[in-house]
KOLLOZA-167097 format. One record per residue: residue number from 1; y, z, x of N, C-alpha, C, CB in turn. Coordinates in pm, whole numbers, plus 50000, padded with zeros to 5 digits. Glycine has a CB too. Layout:
<drengus>
resi_n.v_n.w_n.u_ca.v_ca.w_ca.u_c.v_c.w_c.u_cb.v_cb.w_cb.u
NUM_Y_Z_X_Y_Z_X_Y_Z_X_Y_Z_X
...
</drengus>
This chain:
<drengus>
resi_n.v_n.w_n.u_ca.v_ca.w_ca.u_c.v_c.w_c.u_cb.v_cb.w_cb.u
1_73046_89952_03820_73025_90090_03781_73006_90176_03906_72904_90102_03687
2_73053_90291_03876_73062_90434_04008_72944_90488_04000_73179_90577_03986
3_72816_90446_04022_72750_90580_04054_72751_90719_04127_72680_90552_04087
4_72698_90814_04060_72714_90955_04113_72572_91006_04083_72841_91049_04037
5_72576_91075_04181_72440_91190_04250_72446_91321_04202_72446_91220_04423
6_72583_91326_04173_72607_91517_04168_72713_91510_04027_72721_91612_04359
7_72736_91606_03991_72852_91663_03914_72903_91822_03914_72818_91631_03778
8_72964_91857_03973_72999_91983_04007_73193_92038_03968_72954_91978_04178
9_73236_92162_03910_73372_92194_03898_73365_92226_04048_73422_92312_03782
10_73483_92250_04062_73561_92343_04194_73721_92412_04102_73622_92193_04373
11_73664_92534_04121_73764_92637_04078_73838_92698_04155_73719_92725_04021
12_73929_92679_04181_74114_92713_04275_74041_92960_04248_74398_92611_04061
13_74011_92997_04363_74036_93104_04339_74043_93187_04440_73972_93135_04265
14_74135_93390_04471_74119_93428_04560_73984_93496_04597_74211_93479_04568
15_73857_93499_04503_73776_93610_04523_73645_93535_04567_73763_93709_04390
16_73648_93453_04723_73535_93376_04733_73438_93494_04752_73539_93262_04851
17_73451_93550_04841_73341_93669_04877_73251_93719_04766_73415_93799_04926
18_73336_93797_04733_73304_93857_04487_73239_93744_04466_73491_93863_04316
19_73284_93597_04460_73191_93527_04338_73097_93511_04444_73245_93371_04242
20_73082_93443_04556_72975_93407_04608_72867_93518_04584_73002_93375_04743
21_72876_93631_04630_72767_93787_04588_72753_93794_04454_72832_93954_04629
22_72841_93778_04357_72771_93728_04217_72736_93626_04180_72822_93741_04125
23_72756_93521_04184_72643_93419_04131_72521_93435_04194_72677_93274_04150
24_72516_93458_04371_72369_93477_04403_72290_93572_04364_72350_93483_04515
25_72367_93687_04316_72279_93817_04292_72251_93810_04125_72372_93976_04343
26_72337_93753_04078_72334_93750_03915_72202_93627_03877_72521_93689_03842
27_72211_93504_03913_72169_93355_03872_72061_93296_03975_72308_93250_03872
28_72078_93319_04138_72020_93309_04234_72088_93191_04279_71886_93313_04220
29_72242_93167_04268_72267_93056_04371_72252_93057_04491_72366_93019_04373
30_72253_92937_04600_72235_92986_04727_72392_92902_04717_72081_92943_04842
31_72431_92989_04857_72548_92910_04934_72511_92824_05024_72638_92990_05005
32_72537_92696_04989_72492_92552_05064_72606_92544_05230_72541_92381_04920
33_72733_92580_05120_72853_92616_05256_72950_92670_05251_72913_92528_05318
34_72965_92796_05311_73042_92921_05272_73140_92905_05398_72946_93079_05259
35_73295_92867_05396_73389_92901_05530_73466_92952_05436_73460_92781_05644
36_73472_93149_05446_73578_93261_05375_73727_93212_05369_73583_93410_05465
37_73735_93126_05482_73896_93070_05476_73930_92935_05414_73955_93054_05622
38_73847_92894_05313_73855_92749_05289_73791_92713_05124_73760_92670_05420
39_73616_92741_05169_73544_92758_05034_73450_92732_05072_73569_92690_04917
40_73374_92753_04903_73242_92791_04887_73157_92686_04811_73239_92920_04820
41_73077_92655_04827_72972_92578_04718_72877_92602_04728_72954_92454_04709
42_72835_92639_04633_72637_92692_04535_72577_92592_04486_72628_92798_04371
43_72483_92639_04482_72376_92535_04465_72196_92620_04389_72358_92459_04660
44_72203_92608_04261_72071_92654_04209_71952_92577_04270_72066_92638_04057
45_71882_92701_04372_71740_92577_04394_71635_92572_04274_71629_92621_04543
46_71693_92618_04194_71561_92586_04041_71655_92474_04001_71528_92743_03872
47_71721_92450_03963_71760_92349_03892_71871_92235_03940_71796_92410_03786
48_71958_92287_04078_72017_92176_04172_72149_92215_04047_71919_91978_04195
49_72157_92308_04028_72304_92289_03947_72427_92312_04062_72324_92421_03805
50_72494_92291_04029_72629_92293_04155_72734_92338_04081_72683_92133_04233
51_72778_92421_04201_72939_92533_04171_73007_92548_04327_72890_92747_04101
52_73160_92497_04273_73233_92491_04400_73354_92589_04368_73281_92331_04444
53_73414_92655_04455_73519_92785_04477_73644_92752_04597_73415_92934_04538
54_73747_92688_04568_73866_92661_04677_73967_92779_04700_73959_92534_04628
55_73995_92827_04798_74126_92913_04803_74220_92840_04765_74166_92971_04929
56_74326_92902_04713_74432_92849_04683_74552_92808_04832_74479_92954_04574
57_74659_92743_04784_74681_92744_04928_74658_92693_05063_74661_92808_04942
58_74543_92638_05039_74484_92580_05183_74590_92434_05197_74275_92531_05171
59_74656_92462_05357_74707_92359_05408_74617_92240_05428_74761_92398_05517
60_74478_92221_05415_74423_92093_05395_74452_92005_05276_74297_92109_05396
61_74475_92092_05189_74479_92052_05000_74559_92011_04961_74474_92139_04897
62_74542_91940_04853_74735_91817_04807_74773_91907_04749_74758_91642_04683
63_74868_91958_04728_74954_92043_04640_74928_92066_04528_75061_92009_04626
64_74861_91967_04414_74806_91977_04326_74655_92096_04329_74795_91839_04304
65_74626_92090_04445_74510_92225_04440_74557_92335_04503_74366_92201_04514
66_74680_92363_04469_74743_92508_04546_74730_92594_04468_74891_92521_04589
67_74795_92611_04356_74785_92690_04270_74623_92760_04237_74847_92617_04167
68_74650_92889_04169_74563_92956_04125_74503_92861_03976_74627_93106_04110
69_74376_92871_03980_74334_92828_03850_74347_92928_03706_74192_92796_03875
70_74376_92909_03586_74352_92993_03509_74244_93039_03454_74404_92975_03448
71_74211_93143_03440_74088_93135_03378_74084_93126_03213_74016_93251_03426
72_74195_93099_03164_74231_93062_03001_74169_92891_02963_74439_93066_02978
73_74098_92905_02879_74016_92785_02834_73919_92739_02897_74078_92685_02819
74_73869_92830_03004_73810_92711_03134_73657_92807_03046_73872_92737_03395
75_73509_92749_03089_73433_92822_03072_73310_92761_03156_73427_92847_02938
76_73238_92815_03243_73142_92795_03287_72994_92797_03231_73162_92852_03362
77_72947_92672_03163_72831_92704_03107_72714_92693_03153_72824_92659_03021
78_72575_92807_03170_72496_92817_03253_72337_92811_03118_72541_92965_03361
79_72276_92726_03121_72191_92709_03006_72077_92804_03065_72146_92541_02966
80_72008_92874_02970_71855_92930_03034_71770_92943_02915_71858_93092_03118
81_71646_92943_02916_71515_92931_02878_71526_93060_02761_71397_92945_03016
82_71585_93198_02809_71593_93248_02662_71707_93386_02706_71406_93303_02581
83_71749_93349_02617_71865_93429_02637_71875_93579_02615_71953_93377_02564
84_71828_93643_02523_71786_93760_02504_71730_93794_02624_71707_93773_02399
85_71655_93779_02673_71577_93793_02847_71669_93803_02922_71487_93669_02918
86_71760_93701_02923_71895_93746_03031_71993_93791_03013_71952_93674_03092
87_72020_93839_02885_72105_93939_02804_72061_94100_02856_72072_93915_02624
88_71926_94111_02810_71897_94234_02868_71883_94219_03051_71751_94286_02789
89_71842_94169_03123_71862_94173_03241_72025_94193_03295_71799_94059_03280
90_72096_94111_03196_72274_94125_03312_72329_94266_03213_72449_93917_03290
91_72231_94277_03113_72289_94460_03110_72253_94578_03208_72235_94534_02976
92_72141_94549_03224_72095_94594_03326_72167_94618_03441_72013_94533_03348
93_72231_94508_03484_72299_94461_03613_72399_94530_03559_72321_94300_03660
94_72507_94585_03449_72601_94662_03438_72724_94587_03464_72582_94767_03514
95_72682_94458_03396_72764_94295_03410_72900_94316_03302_72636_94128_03337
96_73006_94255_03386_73149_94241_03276_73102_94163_03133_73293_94127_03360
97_73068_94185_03016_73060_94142_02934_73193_94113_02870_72980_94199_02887
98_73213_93937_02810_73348_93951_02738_73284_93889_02587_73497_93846_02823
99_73175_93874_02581_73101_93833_02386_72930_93886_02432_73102_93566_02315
100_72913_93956_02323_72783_94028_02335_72684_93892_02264_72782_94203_02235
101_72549_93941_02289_72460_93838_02223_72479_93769_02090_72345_93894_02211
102_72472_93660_02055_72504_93596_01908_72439_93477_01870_72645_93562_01890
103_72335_93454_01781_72341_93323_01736_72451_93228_01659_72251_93326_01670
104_72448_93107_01726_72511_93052_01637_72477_92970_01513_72568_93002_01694
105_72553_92923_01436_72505_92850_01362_72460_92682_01402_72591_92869_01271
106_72524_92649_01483_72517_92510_01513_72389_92507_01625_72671_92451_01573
107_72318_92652_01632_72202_92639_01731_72177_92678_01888_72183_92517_01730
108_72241_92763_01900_72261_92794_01986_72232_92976_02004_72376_92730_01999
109_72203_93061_02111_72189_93155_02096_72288_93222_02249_72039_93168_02065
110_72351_93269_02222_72434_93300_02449_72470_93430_02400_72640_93177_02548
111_72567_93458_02491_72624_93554_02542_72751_93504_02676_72499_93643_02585
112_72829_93595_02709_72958_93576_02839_73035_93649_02891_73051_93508_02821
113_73022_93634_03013_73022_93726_03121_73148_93673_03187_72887_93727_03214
114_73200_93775_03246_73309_93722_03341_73276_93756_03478_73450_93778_03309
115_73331_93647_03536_73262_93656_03694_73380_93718_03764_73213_93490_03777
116_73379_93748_03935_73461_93847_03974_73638_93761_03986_73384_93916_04134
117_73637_93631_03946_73712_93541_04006_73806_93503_03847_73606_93408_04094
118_73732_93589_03734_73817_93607_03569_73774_93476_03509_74020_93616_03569
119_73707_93403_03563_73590_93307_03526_73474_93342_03382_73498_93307_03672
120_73476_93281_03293_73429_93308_03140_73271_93240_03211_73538_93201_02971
121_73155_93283_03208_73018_93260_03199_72967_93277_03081_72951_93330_03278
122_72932_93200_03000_72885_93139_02902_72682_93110_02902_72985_93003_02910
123_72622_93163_02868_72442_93214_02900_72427_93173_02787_72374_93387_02930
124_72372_93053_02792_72345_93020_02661_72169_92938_02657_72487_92911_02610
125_72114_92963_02555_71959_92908_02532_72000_92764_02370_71816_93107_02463
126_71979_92680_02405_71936_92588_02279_71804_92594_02199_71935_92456_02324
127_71860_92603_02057_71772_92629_01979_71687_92523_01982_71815_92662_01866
128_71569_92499_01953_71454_92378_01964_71501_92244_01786_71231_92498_01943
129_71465_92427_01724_71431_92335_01539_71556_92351_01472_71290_92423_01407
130_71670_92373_01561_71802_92345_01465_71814_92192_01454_71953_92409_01531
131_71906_92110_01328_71875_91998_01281_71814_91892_01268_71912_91976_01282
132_71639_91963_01264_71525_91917_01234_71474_91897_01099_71454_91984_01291
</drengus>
C-alpha cells in the first residue's frame, strides 16, 4: 500500500496572481510557494488544507498539463463551521456569486463563488442531525 501525507488538486490556469490574492484575502490561505512563471500552492494554516495553481504551457510539464483546465464540472469544495456567517461575510467582500445560500435536503447548507481563475467554490457547512 501507497501511503500519503497530503491530498491536494492542481488546477491548469492563467490567473495565478487573481487566485493567489483571493483565496488569501477571501479563506486566509497562505502561499507556501508562489514562482508567477510556473505556480502556486496554498496552504490553510487552520486546517492544512492544500490548493495548487499550474500555468498552462510550462515547458517543464508533459503535455498532458498544457492545456487550460475547464472550469465545467470541476468544483472546489471548502467546508466551514457555518455558513450563513460566511455567506454574509463574502457578501460583504462583493464576491462573484454563482448559487446564493440554500439548504439542502440531504443536509447540507453552502453557497458558490467563483474564483478569479472561473473556478466554482462551493462553502458549504454539514448539517449535525440530518439522518439521525
Amino acid at each position: 500500500m501507497i501511503e500519503i501525507e497530503a491530498m491536494f488538486p492542481v488546477m491548469v490556469t492563467q490567473n495565478l496572481e487573481s487566485v493567489k490574492q483571493f483565496y488569501e484575502a477571501v479563506f486566509g490561505f497562505n502561499a507556501v510557494f508562489y514562482d508567477p512563471n510556473f505556480y502556486l500552492h496554498l496552504v490553510s494554516p487552520n486546517t492544512g488544507a492544500q490548493l495548487g495553481f499550474l500555468l498552462p504551457n510550462h515547458d517543464a510539464q508533459p503535455d498532458f498539463l498544457h492545456p487550460m483546465m475547464s472550469a465545467d464540472g470541476y468544483v472546489i469544495s471548502l467546508e466551514v463551521k457555518d455558513a450563513a456567517k460566511a455567506y454574509r461575510e463574502a457578501k460583504s467582500l462583493n464576491l462573484n456569486f454563482v448559487m446564493h445560500l440554500k439548504e439542502e435536503v440531504w443536509g447540507q447548507i453552502h453557497f458558490m463563488l467563483q474564483d478569479p481563475a472561473g473556478f466554482r467554490v462551493d462553502v458549504v457547512q454539514h448539517l449535525d442531525d440530518v439522518g439521525k
